[in-house]
C-alpha positions as CSV (number, residue, x, y, z in Angstrom):
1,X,110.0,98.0,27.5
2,X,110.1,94.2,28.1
3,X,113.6,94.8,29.8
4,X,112.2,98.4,31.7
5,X,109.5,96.1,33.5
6,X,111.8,93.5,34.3
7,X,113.9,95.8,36.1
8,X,111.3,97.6,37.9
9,X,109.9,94.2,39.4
10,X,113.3,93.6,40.3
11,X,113.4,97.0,42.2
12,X,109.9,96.1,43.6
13,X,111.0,93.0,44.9
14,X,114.3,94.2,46.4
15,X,112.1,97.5,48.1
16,X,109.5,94.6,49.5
17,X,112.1,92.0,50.4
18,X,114.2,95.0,52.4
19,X,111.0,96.8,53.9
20,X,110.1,92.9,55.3
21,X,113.9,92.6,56.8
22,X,113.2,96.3,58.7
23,X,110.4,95.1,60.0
24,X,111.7,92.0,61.3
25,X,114.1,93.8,62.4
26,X,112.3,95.9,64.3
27,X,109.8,93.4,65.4
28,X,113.0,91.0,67.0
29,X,114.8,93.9,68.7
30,X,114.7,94.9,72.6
31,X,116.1,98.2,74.3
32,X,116.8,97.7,77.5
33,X,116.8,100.8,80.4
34,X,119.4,100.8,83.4
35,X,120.8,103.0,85.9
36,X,123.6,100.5,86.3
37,X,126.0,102.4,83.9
38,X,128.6,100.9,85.7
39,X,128.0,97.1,83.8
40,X,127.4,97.9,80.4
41,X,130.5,95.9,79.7
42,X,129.1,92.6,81.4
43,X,125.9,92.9,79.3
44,X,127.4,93.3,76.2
45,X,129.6,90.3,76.2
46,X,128.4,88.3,78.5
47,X,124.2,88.3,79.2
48,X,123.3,89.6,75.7
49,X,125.1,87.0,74.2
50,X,124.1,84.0,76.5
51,X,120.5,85.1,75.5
52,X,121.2,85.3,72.0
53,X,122.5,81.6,72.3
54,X,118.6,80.6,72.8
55,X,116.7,83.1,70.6
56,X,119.7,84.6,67.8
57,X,117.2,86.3,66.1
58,X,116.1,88.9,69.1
59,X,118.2,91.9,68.6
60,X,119.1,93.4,72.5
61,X,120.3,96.9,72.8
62,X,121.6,97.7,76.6
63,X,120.5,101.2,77.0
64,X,121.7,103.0,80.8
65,X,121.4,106.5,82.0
66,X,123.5,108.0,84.8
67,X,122.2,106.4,88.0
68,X,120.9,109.6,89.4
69,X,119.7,111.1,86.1
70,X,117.7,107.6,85.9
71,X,114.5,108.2,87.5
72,X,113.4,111.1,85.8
73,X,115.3,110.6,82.7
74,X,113.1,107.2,82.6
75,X,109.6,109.1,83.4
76,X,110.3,111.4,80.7
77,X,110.5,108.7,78.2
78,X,108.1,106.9,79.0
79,X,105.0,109.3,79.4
80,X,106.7,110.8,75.9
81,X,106.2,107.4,74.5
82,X,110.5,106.7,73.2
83,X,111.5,104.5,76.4
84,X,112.3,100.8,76.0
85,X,110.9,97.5,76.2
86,X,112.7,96.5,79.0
87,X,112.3,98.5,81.9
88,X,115.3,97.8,85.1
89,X,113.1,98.5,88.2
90,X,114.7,100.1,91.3
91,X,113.3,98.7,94.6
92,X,109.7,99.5,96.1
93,X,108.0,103.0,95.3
94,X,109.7,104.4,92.7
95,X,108.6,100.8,90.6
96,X,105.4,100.7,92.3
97,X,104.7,104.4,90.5
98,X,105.7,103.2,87.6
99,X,103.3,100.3,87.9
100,X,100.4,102.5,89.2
101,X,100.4,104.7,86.1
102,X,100.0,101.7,83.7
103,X,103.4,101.8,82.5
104,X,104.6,98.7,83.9
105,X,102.5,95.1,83.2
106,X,101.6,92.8,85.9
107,X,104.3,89.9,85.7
108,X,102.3,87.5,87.3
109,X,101.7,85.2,85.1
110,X,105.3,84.6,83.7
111,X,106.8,81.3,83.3
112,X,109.5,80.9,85.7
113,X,108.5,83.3,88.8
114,X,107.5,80.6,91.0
115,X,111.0,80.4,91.4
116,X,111.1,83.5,93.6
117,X,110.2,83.8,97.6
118,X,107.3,86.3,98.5
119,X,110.3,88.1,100.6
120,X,112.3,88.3,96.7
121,X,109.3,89.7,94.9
122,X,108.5,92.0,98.1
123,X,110.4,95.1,96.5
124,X,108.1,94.6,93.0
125,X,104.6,94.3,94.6
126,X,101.3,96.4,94.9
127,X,100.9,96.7,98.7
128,X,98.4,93.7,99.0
129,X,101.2,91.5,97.4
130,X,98.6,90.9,94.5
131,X,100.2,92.0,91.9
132,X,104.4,91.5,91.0
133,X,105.4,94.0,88.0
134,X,109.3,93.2,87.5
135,X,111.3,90.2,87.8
136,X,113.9,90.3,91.0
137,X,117.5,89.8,89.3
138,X,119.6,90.6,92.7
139,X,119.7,91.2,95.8
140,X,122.7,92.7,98.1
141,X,123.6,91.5,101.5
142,X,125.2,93.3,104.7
143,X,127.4,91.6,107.2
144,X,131.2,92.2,108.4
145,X,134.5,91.6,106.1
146,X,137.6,91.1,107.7
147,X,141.2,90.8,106.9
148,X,142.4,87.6,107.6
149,X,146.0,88.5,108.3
150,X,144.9,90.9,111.1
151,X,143.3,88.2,112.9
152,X,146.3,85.8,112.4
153,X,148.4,88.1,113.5
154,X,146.3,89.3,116.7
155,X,145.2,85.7,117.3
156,X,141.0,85.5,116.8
157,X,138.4,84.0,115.2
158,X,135.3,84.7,113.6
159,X,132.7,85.8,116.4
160,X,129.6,83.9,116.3
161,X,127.9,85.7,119.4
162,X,128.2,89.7,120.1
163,X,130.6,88.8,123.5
164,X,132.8,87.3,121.5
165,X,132.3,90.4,118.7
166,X,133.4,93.0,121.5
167,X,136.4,91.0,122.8
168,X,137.8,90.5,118.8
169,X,137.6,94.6,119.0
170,X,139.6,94.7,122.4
171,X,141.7,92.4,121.3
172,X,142.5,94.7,118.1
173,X,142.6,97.7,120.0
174,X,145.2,96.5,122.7
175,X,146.6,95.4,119.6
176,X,146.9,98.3,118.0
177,X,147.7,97.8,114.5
178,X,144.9,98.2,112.7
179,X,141.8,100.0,113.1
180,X,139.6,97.1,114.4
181,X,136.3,98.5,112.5
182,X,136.0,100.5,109.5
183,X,133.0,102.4,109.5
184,X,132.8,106.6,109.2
185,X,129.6,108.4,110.1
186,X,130.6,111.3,107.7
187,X,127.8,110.1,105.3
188,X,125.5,108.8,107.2
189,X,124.1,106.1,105.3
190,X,126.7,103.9,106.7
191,X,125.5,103.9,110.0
192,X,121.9,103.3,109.2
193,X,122.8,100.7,106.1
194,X,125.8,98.7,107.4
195,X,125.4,99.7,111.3
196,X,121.4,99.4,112.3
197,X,120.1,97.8,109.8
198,X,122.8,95.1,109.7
199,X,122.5,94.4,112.8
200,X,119.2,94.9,113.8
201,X,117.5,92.1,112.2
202,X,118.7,90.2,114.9
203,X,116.4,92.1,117.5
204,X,113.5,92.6,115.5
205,X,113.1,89.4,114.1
206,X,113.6,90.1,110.2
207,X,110.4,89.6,108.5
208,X,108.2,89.2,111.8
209,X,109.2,92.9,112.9
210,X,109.4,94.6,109.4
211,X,105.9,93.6,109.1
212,X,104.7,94.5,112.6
213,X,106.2,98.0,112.1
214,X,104.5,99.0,108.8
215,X,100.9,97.1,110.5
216,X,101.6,99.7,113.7
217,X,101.6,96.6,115.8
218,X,105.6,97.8,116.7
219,X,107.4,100.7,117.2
220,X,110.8,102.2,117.0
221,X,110.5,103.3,120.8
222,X,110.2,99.5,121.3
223,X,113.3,97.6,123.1
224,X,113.8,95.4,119.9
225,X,114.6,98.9,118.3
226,X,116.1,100.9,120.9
227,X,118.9,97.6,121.9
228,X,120.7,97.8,118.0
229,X,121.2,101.9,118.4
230,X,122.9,100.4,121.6
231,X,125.1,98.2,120.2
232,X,126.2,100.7,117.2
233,X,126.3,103.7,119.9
234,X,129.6,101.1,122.0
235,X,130.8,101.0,118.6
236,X,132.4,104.2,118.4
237,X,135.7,103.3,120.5
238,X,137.0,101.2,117.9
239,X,136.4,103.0,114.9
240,X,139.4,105.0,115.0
241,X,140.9,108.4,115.1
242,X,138.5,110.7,113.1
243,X,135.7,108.5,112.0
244,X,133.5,111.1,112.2
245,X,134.8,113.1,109.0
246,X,135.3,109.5,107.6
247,X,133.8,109.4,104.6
248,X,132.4,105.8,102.3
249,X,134.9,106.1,100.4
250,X,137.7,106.8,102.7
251,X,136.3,103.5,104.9
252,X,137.0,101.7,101.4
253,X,140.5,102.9,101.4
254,X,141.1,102.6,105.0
255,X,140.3,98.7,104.5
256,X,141.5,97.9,101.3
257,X,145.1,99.6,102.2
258,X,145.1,96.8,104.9
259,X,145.0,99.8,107.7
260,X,141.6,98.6,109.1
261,X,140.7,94.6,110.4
262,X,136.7,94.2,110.1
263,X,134.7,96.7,107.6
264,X,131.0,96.8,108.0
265,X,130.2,95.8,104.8
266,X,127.7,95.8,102.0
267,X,128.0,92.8,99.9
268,X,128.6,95.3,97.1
269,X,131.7,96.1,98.7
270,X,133.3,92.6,97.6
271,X,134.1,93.8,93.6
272,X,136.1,97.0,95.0
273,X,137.7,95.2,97.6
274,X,139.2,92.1,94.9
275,X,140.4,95.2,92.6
276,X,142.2,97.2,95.4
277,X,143.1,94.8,98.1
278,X,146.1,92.5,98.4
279,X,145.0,90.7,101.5
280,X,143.1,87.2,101.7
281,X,139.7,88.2,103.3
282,X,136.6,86.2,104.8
283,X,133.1,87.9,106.1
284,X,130.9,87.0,108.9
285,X,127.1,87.9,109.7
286,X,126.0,89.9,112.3
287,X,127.1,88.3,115.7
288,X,124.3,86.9,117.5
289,X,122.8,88.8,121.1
290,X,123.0,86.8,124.0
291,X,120.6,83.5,124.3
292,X,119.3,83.9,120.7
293,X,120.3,81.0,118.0
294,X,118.1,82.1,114.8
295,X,120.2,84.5,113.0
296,X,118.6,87.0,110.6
297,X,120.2,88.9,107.5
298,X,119.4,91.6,105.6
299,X,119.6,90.4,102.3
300,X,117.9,93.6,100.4
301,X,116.0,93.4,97.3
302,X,118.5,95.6,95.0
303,X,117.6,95.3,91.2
304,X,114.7,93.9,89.1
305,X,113.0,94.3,85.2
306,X,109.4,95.1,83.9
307,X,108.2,95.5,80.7
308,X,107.3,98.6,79.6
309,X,103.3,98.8,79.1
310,X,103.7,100.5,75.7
311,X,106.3,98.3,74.1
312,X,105.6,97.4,70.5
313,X,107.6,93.6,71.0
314,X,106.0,92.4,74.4
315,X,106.1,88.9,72.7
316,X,110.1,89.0,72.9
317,X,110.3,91.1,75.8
318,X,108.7,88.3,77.7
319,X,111.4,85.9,76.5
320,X,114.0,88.1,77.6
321,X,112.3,88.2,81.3
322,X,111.0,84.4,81.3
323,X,115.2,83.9,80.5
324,X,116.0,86.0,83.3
325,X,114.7,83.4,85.6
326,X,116.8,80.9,84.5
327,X,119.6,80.0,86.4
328,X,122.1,80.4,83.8
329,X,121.0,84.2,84.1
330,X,121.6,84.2,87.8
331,X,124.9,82.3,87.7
332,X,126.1,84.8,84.6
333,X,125.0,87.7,86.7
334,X,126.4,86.3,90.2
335,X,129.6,85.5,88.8
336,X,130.0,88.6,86.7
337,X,129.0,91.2,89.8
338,X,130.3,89.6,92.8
339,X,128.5,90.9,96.1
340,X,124.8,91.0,93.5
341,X,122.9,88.1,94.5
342,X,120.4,85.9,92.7
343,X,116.9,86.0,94.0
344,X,115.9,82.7,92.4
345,X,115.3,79.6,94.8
346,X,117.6,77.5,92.0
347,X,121.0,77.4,94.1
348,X,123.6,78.9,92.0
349,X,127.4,78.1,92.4
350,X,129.4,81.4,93.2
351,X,132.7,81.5,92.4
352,X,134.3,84.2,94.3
353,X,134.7,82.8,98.4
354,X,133.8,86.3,99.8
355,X,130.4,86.4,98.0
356,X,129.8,82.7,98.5
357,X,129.9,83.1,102.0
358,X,127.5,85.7,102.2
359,X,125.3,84.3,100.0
360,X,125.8,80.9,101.7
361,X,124.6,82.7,105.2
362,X,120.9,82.2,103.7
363,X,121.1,78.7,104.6
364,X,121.2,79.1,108.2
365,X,119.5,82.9,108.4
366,X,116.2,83.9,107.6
367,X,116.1,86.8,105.1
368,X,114.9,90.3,105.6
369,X,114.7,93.6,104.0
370,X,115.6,97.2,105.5
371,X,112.6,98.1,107.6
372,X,112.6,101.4,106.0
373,X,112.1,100.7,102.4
374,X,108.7,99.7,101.9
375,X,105.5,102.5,102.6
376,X,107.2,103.7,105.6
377,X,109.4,106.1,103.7
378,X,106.7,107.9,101.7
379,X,105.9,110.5,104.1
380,X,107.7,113.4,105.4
381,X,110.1,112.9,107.4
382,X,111.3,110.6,105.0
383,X,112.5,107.8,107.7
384,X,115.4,106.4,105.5
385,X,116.6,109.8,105.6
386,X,115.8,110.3,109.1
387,X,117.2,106.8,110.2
388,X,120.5,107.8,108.5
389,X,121.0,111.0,110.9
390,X,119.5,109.5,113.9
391,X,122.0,106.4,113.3
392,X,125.1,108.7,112.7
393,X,124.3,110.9,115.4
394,X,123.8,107.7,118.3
395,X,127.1,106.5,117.2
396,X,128.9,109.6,117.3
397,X,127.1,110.3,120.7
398,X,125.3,113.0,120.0
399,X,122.0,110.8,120.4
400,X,121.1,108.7,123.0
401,X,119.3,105.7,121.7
402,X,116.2,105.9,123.0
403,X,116.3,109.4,122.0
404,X,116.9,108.3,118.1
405,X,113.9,105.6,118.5
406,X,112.0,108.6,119.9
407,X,112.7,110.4,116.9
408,X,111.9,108.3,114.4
409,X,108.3,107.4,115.8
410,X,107.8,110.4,116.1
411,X,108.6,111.3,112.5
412,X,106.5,108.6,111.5
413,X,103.2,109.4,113.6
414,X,103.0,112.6,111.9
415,X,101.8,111.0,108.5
416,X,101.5,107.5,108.6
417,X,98.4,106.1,110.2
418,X,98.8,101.6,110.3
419,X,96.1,100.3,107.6
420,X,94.9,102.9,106.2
């Protein structure tokens, strides 16, 4: 009997001592949702673990969905009640949803986010910039890559103004070697991503204009608007034989087989470019318009986390996020993703001499988003959508440009009304 008890406490204690470890378990681990299924890798061994360095005993599962299952897959779980703690945010509305139906908390009062600009937090805001519901991780930046043996061999330099922009492109095209830009209008995006809105900054004045636009103070029939469709439209002679069919990804293959000698780039470009290209390569930002010294980049908000409302471990969840504004997360994640920037004010060394000179372009330019991201694309016409044709269409001629400007206030009148 004696020995019958003893081994039933024993069993008791082992049941207890085992249910306690589950719970800890439980209570220490984190799930983390992503669309970036491309990076699962760089979590895995290389944030997850730098984390676990400070707090071992937080379990952290990376968690992604296929980017453009992501959305939905991610409302799903969440109003069923089975998605993560850790929720990665996608820029502006989509977020701002999220946030609106209580399923995102208000970051606001997180250790660490006075290390980020109003511009940085823009993208994770409530319209009155009250509230901020995910912490910016990265942001992406648009500008012009070049191969550095075409210009050797041609004999140029890095414009600074767009003069000296349009004679490197003459030069090229005399030369006739390489295409002297890489951009296709097959896809449209390009135009309006790495054509107007790469440029444009410039004319608008980044923030100043962005702002002016959503308040109704600006318009898109304005000269500040109509003069970048101008300069994309005197593209088109250098683009090539066929851009018009030219697809992304044949503009990356064009470039990275050393056939083309300036891309108009996406920061993002920079990690396909080191695995396929055998070329040394520098960037420049958008050459200046006559008489004007302030230069302006678009240096778009990209990627951010929230915690999810409904998570059981909000206690570690906030760890995770307070960490992610460290910059040992940023310099992890910049060096990891070259072309992702860090949003943080703490400078952070990157490694790779493409991406550092795009990021380094902050020091000198004032930072903007595309004008097109925040409210002024929940309507219909959509005018990301719409600026993607109307961009595509002005540089393959189809368009003049103060048609295009035309067409996108239009588009814009018929449901958006400034302040309301």
């Amino acid at each position: 009997m004696e020995q019958t008890l003893k081994g039933a406490l024993r069993t008791s204690v082992a049941a207890a001592t085992l249910l306690a470890g589950l719970t800890a378990a439980q209570a220490g681990s984190l799930k983390i949702e992503s669309w970036r299924n491309d990076d699962a890798d760089i979590w895995n061994s290389k944030i997850i673990p730098a984390f676990n360095k400070h707090y071992p005993d937080i379990k952290v599962e990376f968690a992604p969905s296929a980017p453009k299952e992501y959305n939905a897959a991610l409302n799903a779980r969440l109003d069923g009640g089975t998605a993560g703690d850790l929720i990665t945010c996608r820029p502006f509305d989509a977020s701002l949803a999220l946030y609106q139906k209580h399923q995102l908390d208000s970051v606001n009062d997180l250790k660490g986010m006075d290390n980020f600009s109003d511009v940085a937090k823009s993208a994770w805001q409530t319209d009155d910039g009250k509230t901020t519901f995910c912490v910016p991780m990265a942001s992406v930046v648009a500008g012009f890559i070049y191969n550095k043996e075409a210009f050797a061999k041609v004999g140029v330099s890095e414009p600074k103004t767009l003069d000296e922009f349009h004679a490197v492109l003459e030069k090229l095209k005399k030369d006739g070697t390489y295409v002297p830009l890489v951009m296709g209008t097959a896809d449209q995006w390009e135009a309006a991503t790495m054509g107007f809105q790469n440029i444009g900054p410039d004319y608008w004045k980044g923030e100043a204009g962005r702002t002016n636009l959503i308040a109704g103070k600006e318009k898109f029939t304005d000269p500040q608007y109509i003069a970048p469709f101008k300069e994309i439209a005197s593209w088109a002679p250098y683009l090539g034989s066929g851009y018009q069919a030219q697809t992304y990804a044949d503009s990356q293959n064009l470039f990275s087989l050393g056939k083309g000698a300036i891309y108009a780039a996406g920061s993002w470009d920079i990690s396909t470019f080191r695995g396929q290209a055998k070329f040394a390569m520098g960037a420049f930002p958008p050459p200046l318009p006559a008489g004007d010294t302030q230069c302006y980049i678009s240096d778009h908000t990209d990627i951010a986390m929230g915690v999810n409302a409904a998570s059981k471990n909000k206690d570690d969840a906030k760890k995770f996020l307070e960490w992610l504004t460290t910059p040992e997360f940023a310099t992890i994640y910049a060096n990891a993703l070259p072309g992702f920037f860090p949003l943080a004010k703490t400078p952070v060394k990157v490694d790779d001499d493409v991406a550092a000179t795009m990021v380094g372009w902050r020091a000198n330019c004032k930072s903007t988003i595309r004008n097109s991201y925040q409210i002024l694309s929940r309507g219909t016409p959509n005018l990301e959508n719409e600026l993607w044709n109307v961009s595509a269409q002005v540089v393959n001629g189809k368009l003049t440009p103060e048609a295009a400007g035309k067409q996108l206030q239009d588009g814009l009148d018929k449901w958006y009304k400034p302040g309301k």
